[in-house]
N, C-alpha and C positions, 0 to 999 in steps of 0.2 A: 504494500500500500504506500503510494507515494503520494504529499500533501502539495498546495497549490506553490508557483514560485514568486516570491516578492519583486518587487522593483529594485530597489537598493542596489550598490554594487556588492555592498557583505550580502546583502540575502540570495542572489542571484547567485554568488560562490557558494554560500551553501547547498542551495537549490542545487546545484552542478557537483556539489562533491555527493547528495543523496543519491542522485540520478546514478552517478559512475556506482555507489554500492548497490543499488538497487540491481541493475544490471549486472554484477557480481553473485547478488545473491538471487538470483533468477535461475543462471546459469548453475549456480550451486544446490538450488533447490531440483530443476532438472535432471542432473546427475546423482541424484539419488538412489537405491532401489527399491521401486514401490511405488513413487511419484507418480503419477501420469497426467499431471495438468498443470500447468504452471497460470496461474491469474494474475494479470497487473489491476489495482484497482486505481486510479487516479482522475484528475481534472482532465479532460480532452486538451482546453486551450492551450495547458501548457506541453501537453508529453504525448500527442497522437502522431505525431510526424518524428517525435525523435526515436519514441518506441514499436518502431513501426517492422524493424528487424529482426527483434528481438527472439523470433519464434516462441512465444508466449500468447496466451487468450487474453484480449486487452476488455475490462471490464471498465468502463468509462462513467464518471459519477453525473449526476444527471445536474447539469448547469442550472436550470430553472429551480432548485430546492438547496433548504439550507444542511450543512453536512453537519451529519448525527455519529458519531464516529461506531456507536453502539446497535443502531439501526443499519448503517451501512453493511457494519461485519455478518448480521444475520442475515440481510438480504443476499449476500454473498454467500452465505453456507447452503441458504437452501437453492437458489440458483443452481451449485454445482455441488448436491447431494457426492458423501466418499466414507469410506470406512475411518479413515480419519481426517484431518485437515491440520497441514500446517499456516499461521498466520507470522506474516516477517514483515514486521517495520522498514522500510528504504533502508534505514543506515543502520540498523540491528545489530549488524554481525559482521564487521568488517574482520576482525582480527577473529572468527571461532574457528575453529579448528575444521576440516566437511566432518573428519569421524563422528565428531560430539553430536553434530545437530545429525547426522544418518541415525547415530542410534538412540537418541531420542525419539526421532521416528517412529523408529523399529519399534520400539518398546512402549511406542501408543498404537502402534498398530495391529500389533498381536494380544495386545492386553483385552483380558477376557471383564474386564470391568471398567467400568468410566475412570481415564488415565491422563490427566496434562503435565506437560513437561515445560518448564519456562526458562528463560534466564534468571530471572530475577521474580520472586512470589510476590515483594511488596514493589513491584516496578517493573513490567514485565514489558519487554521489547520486542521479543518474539516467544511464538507458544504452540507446542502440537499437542493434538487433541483430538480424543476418538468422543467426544460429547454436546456434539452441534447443538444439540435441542436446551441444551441448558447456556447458550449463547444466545438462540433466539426468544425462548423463554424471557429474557430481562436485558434487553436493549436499553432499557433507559439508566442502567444500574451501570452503563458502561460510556464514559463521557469520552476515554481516551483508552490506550492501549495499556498503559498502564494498571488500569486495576482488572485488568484483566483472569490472573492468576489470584488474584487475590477474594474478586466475586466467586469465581466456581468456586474455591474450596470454602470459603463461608456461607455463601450463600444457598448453593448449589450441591453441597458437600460432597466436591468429586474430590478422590487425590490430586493432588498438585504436589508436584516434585520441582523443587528448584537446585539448579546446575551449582557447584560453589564458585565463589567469587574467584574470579580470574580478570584480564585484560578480556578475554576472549569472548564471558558470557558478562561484563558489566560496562567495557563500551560501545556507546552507542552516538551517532553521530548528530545533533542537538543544538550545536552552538559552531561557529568559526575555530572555538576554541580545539574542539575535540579533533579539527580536520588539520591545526594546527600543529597537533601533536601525532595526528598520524603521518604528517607529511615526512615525520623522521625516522617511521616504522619501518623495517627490513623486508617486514616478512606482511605485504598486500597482495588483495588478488587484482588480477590485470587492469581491469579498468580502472579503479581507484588509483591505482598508482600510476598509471596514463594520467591521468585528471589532475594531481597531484604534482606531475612533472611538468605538466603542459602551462597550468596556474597555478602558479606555486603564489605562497604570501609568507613572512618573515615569522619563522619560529625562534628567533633571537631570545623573546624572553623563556619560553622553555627550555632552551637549551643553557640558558647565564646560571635561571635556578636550579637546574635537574645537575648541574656540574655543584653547586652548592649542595644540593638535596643527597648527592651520591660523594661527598667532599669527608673526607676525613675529620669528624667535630666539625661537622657543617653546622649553623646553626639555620634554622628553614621553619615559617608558620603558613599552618591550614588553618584558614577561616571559609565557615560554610556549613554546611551539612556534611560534615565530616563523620563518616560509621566509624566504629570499633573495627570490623574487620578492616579497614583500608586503615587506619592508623596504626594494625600489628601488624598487614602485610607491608608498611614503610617502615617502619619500624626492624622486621626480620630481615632487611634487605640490604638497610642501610645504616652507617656507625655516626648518621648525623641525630643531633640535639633536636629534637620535635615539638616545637609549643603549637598543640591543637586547640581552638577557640573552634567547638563546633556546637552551632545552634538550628534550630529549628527544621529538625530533618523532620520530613513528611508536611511542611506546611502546604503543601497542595493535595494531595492526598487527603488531608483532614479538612480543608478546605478553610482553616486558619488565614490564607494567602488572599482566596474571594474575596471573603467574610472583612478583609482589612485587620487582621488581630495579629500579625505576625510581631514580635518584640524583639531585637535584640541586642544585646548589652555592647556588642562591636558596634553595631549603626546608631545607638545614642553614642559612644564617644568617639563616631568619626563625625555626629552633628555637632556634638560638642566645639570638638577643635579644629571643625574644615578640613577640605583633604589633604592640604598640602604639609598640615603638621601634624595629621593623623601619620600618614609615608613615613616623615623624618620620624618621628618618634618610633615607628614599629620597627625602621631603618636601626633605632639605637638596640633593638633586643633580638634583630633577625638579618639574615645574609639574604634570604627570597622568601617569597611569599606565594601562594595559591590561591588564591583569593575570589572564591564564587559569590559574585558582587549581586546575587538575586537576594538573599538575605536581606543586607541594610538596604537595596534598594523597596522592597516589601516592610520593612521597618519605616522607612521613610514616606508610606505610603505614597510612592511612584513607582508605576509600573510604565516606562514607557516605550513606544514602537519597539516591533522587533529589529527594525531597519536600525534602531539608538541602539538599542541591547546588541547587536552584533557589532558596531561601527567599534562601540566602548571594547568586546573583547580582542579586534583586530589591533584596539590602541589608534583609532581615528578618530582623534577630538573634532577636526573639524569636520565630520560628516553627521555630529550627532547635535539633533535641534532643542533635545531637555537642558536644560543649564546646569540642572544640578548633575546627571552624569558625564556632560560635556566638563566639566572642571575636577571631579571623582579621577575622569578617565586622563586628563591633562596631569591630571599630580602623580599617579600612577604611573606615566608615560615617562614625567621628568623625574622620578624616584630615585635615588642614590641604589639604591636594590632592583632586581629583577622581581616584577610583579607581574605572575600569570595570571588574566583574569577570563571570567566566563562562567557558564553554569556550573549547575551539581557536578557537572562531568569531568570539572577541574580536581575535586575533591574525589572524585570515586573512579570510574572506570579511566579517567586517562592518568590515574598514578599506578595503576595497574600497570599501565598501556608501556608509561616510563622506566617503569624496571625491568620491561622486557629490551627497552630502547636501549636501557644502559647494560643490561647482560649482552647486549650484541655488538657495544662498542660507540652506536648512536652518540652520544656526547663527546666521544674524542675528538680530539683536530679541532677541525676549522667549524665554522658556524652551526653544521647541521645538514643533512643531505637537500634539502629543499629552503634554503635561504639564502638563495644567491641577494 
């Protein structure tokens, strides 16, 4: 399922780094054994003409109605009735391994009882599944892909198995940020890394902190939505000092984010003291930062364009029109430290993503394999 493409020049890179995974995991899901249908779901305007090769069934969303992302997914299962059904987010699974997701498959497929397999149970990216009817069943219980894994087994009460946390089943492609840090990945499938090479954009600050983050007594802070597992898989990987500030995981999910309730103790004292001496000061207790700026941005009750929120993770002050991230993303930019910014994905799946990056050398030398 691939979502519409923005204007912007960040959303339009994104848009084009989903596309190149989408068609990755197209091709990935075709080679499977078992498979026999592969479905694109998407907007026509933007992807009938480019998905037009793909050798896939192009299921196009109906332009005239507003999209239901819960409504869609069951108009789609019964559509194309199957003994099971896998569903894959565009940028899902760039780095999963084919084994893991085949025999996940396998093992909804043979499974003599209602069986989902997910990436993730509380955030679910992609999911197979032999229990359609409990999908069309409660459309409305399903706003996004995410609670996907999470409605069947509460609600529906099928098993749901979730994959353990790795780079492979926890990132997912979401922000400029996440494509930022795969652009330094070794190990992509072909089109992603076409895409990658062909438009590359400056992974500098990944690579200034990731050389900190993996630096002998580095000192390095996560703020965000920071898990426990991702702070003991940084932690087992690497001999640097970790000041974790992690707040408000699940504020979408609980719906704290809508609602306007989110709090956090970072975003009152970067209201406090402005950006540019919130920086210097964190500059005096850390060497880089990771910084998933949706927290104080949801503290500071602004939630602005997606076209600001990707411009701020690229580090384009001057393409973003809210004042208060355009000056966030200016102090950040001019910071004495390496500040990685972007969503949840900063904090979770792409420090996964980073230790596979520095197990294979990715930080050595010179800038990074795509920062010319």
């Amino acid at each position: 399922m691939l979502g519409p493409e923005g204007p912007s020049p960040a959303q339009r890179w994104v848009a084009g780094g989903r596309l190149a995974a989408a068609r990755d995991a197209a091709d990935l899901a075709a080679s499977i054994p078992g498979v026999g249908r592969v479905v694109l779901a998407a907007p026509a305007k933007d992807y009938a003409e480019v998905c037009r090769d793909w050798g896939v069934t192009c299921d196009f969303d109906a332009p005239e109605a507003p999209f239901r992302f819960g409504e869609r997914l069951a108009q789609l299962l019964v559509r194309y009735p199957a003994q099971a059904h896998l569903y894959l987010g565009a940028g899902s699974l760039p780095l999963l391994p084919a084994e893991e997701l085949a025999q996940a498959v396998e093992e909804v497929r043979l499974a003599a009882q209602p069986l989902a397999i997910t990436n993730n149970l509380h955030s679910s990216d992609w999911i197979a599944l032999n229990c359609a009817a409990a999908i069309v069943a409660r459309p409305d219980r399903l706003a996004n892909d995410n609670a996907l894994g999470w409605v069947l087994r509460t609600e529906a009460g099928v098993e749901v198995r979730s994959l353990p946390p790795s780079a492979g089943t926890r990132l997912d492609i979401d922000t400029p940020a996440d494509l930022l840090l795969l652009g330094l990945h070794a190990r992509l499938r072909p089109e992603l890394r076409r895409f990658l090479t062909e438009q590359p954009k400056p992974s500098a600050a990944w690579v200034a902190a990731g050389r900190r983050l993996f630096a002998r007594a580095g000192h390095v802070a996560l703020l965000g939505r920071v898990s426990s597992a991702v702070w003991a898989h940084v932690e087992a990987n690497t001999q640097a000092w970790v000041r974790v500030f992690s707040e408000e995981r699940g504020m979408t999910a609980s719906g704290r984010l809508a609602a306007g309730q989110v709090k956090s103790l970072v975003g009152a004292h970067l209201n406090r003291l402005g950006p540019a001496t919130f920086f210097d000061e964190l500059g005096n207790l850390v060497e880089a930062a990771f910084f998933d700026t949706r927290v104080v941005l949801a503290h500071a009750q602004r939630w602005p364009s997606s076209a600001d929120r990707y411009a701020s993770d690229l580090g384009w002050p001057d393409q973003i029109e809210d004042p208060w991230l355009r000056q966030l993303t200016e102090a950040a930019v001019n910071a004495r430290i390496p500040v990685v910014m972007g969503g949840h994905g900063v904090v979770t799946g792409d420090l996964y993503g980073l230790v596979e990056i520095a197990r294979d050398g990715g930080l050595a030398g010179g800038p990074g394999r795509q920062n010319a």
